[in-house]
VEXFI-911210 format. One record per atom (N, C-alpha, C): x, y, z; residue in three letters; atom name. Coordinates in nm, 2 decimals. Atoms other than C-alpha are relative to their C-alpha. Example, Ala and Ser with C-alpha at 12.3 -4.5 7.8 and 13.67 -1.06 7.14 Angstrom:
// residues 2
+--------+--------+--------+-------+-------+
:      x :      y :      z : palum : fivex :
+--------+--------+--------+-------+-------+
:   0.09 :  -0.12 :   0.00 :   ala :     N :
:   1.23 :  -0.45 :   0.78 :   ala :    CA :
:   0.09 :   0.12 :   0.00 :   ala :     C :
:  -0.09 :  -0.11 :   0.00 :   ser :     N :
:   1.37 :  -0.11 :   0.71 :   ser :    CA :
:  -0.08 :   0.11 :   0.08 :   ser :     C :
+--------+--------+--------+-------+-------+
END
This chain:
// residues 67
+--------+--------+--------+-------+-------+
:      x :      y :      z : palum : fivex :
+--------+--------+--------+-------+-------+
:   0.04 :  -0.07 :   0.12 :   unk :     N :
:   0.69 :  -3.47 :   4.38 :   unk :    CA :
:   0.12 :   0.04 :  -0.08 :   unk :     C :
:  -0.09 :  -0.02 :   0.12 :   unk :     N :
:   0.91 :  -3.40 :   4.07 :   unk :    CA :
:   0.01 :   0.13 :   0.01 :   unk :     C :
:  -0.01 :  -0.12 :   0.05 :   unk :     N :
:   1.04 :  -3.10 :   4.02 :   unk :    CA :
:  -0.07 :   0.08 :  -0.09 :   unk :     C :
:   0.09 :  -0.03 :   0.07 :   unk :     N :
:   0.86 :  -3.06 :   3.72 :   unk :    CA :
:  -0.13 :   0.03 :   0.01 :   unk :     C :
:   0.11 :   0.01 :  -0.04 :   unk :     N :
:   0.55 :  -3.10 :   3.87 :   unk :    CA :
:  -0.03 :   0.11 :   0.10 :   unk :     C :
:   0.03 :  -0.11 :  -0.05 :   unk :     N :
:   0.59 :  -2.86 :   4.12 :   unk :    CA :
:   0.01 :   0.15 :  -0.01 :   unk :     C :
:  -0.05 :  -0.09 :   0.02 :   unk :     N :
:   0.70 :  -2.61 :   3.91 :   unk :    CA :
:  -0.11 :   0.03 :  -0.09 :   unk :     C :
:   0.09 :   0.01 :   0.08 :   unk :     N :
:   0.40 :  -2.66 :   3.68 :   unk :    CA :
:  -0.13 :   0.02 :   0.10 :   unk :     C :
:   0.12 :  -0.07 :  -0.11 :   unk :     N :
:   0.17 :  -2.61 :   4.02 :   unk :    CA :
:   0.03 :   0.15 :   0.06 :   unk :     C :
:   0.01 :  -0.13 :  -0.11 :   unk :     N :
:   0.36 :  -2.31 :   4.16 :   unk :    CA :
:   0.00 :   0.13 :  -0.14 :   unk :     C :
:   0.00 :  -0.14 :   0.09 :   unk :     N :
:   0.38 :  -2.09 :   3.83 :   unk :    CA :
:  -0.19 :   0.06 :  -0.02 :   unk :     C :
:   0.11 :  -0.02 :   0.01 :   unk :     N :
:  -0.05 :  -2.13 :   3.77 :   unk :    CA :
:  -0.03 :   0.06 :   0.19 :   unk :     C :
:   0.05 :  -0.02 :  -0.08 :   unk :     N :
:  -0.08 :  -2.06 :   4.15 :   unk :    CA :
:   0.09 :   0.13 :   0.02 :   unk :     C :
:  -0.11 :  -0.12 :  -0.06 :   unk :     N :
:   0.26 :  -1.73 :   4.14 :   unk :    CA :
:  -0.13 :   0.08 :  -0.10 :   unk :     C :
:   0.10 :  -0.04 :   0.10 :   unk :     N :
:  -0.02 :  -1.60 :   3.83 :   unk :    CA :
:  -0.13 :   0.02 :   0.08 :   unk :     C :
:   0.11 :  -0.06 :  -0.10 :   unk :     N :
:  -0.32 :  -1.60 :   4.02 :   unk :    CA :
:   0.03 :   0.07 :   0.15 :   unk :     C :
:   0.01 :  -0.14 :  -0.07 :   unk :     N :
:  -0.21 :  -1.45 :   4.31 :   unk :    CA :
:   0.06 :   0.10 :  -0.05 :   unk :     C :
:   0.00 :  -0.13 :   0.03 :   unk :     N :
:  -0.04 :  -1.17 :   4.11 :   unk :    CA :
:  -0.16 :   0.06 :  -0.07 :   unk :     C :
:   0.12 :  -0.04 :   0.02 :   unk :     N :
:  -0.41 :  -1.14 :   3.95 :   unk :    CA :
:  -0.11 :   0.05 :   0.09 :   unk :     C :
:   0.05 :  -0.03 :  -0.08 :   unk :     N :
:  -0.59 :  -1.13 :   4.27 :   unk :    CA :
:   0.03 :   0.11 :   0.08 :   unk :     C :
:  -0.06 :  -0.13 :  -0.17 :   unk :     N :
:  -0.35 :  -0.85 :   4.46 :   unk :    CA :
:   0.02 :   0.09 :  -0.17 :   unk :     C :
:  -0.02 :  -0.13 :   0.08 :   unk :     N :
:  -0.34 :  -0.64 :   4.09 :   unk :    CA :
:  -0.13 :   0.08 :   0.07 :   unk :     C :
:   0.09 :  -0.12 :   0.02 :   unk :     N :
:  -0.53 :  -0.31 :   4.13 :   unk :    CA :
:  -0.05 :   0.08 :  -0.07 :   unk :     C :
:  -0.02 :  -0.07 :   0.13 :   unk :     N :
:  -0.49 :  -0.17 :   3.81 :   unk :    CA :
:  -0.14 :   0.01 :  -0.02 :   unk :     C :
:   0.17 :   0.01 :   0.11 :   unk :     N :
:  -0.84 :  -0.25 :   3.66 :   unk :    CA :
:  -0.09 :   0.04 :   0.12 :   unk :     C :
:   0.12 :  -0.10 :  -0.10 :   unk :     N :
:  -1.00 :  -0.12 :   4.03 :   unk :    CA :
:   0.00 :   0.15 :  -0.03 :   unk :     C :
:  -0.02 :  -0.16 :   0.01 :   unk :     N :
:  -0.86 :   0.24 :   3.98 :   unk :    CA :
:  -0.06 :  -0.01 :  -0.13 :   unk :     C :
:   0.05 :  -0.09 :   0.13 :   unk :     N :
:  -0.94 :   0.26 :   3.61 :   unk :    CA :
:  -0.17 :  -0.05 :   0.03 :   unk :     C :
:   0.10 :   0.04 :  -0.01 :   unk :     N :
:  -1.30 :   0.11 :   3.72 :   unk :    CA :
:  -0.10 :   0.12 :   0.11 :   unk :     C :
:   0.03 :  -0.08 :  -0.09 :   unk :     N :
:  -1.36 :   0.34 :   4.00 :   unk :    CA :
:   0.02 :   0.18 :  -0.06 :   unk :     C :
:   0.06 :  -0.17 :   0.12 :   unk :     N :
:  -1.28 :   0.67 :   3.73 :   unk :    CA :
:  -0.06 :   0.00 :  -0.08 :   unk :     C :
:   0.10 :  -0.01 :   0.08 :   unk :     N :
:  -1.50 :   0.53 :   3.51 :   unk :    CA :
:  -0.11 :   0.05 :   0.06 :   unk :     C :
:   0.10 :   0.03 :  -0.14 :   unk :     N :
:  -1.76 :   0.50 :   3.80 :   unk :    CA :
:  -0.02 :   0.19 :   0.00 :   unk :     C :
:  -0.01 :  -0.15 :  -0.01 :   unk :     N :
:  -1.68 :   0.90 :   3.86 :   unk :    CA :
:   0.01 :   0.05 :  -0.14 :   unk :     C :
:   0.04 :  -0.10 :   0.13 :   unk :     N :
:  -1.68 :   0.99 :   3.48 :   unk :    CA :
:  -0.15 :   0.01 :  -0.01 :   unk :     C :
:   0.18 :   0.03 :   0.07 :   unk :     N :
:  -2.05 :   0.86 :   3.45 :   unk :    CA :
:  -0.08 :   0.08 :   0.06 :   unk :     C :
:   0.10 :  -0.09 :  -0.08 :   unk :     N :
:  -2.17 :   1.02 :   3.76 :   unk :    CA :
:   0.04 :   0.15 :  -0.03 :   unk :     C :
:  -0.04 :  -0.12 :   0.05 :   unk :     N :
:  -2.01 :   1.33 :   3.64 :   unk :    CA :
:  -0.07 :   0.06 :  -0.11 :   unk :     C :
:   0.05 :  -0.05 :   0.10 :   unk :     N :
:  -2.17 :   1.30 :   3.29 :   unk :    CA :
:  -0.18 :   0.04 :   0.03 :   unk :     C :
:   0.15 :  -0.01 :  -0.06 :   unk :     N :
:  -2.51 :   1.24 :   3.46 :   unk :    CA :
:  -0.03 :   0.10 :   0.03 :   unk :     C :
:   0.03 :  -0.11 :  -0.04 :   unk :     N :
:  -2.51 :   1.54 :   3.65 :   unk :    CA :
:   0.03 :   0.13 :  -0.10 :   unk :     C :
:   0.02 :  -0.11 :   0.11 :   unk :     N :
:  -2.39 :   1.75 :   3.38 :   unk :    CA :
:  -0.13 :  -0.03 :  -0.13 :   unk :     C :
:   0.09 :   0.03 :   0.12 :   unk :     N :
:  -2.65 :   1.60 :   3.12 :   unk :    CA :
:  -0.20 :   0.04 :   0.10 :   unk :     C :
:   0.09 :  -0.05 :  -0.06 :   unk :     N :
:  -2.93 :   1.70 :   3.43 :   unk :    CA :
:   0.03 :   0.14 :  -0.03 :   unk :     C :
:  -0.01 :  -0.10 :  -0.03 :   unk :     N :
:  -2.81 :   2.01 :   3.49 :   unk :    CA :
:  -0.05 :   0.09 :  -0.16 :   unk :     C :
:  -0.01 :  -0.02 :   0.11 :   unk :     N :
:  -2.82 :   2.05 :   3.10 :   unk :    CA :
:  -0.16 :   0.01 :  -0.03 :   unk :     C :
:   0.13 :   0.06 :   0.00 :   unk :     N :
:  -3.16 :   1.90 :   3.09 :   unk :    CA :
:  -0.07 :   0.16 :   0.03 :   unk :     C :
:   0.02 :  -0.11 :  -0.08 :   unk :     N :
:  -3.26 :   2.21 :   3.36 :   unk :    CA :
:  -0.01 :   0.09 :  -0.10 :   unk :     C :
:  -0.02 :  -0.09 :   0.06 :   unk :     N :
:  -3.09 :   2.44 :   3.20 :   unk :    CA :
:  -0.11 :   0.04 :  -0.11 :   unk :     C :
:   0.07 :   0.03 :   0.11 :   unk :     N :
:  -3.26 :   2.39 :   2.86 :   unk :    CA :
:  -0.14 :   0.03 :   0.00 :   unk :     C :
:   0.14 :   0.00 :  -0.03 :   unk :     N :
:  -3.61 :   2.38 :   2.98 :   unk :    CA :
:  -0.01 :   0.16 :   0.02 :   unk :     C :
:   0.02 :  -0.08 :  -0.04 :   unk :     N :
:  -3.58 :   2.67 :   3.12 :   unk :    CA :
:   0.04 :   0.19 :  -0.07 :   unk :     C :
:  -0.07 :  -0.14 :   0.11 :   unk :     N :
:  -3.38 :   2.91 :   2.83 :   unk :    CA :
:  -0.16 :   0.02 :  -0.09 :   unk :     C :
:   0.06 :   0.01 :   0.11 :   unk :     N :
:  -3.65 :   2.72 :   2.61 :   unk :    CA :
:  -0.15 :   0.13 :   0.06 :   unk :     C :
:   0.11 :  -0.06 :  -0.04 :   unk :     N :
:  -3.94 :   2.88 :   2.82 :   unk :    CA :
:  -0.02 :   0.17 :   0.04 :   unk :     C :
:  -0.01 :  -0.17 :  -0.05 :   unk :     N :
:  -3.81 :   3.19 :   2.92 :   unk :    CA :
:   0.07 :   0.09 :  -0.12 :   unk :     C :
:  -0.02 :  -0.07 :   0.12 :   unk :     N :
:  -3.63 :   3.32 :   2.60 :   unk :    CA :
:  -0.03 :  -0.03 :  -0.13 :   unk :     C :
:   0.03 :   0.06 :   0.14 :   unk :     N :
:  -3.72 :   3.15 :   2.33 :   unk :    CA :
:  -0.18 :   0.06 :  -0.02 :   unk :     C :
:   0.16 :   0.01 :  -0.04 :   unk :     N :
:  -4.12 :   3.18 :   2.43 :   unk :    CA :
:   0.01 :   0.16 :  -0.03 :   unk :     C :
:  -0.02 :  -0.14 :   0.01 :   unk :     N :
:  -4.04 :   3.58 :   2.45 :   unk :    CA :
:   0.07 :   0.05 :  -0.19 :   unk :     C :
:   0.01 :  -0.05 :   0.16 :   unk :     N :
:  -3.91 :   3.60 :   2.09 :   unk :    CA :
:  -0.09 :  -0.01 :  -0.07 :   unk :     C :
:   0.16 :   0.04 :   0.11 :   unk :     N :
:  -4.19 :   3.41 :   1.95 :   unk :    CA :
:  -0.09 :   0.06 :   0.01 :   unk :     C :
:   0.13 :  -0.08 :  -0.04 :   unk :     N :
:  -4.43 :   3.60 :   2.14 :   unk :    CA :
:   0.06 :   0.14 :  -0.08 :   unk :     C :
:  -0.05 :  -0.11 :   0.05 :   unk :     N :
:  -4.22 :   3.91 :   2.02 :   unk :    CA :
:  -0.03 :   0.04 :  -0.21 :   unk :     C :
:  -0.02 :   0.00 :   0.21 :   unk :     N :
:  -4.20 :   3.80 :   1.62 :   unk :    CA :
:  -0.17 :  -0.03 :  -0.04 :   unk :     C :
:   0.14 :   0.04 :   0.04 :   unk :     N :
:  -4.60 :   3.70 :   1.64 :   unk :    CA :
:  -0.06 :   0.14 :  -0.01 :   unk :     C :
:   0.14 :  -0.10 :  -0.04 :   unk :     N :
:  -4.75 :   4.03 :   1.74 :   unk :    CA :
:   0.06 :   0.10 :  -0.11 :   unk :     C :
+--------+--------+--------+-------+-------+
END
């Protein structure tokens, strides 16, 4: 094999294995992963929340400003 030739096989195969052993794009994938479940649970909890101001203070002014 020519020089050439194997230098033209070992740079596409030095490139994929640095692609295969990066980790970079797992960590930022894996805090995305934990921002979402983070937002979820705050947008429940919010949810909760909400229902429950709406029914218990809100319901009490109305009834308050009707009579």
């Amino acid at each position: 094999m020519s020089p050439s030739i194997s230098a033209a096989v070992a740079r596409p195969m030095r490139l994929a294995r640095e692609f295969l052993t990066d980790t970079r794009a797992t960590t930022s994938i894996e805090y995305a992963l934990l921002a979402s479940c983070v937002a979820v649970g705050i947008v429940t909890i919010v949810g909760a929340l909400g229902t429950t101001v709406r029914d218990n203070l809100w319901q009490k002014v109305l009834d308050a400003l009707q009579s």
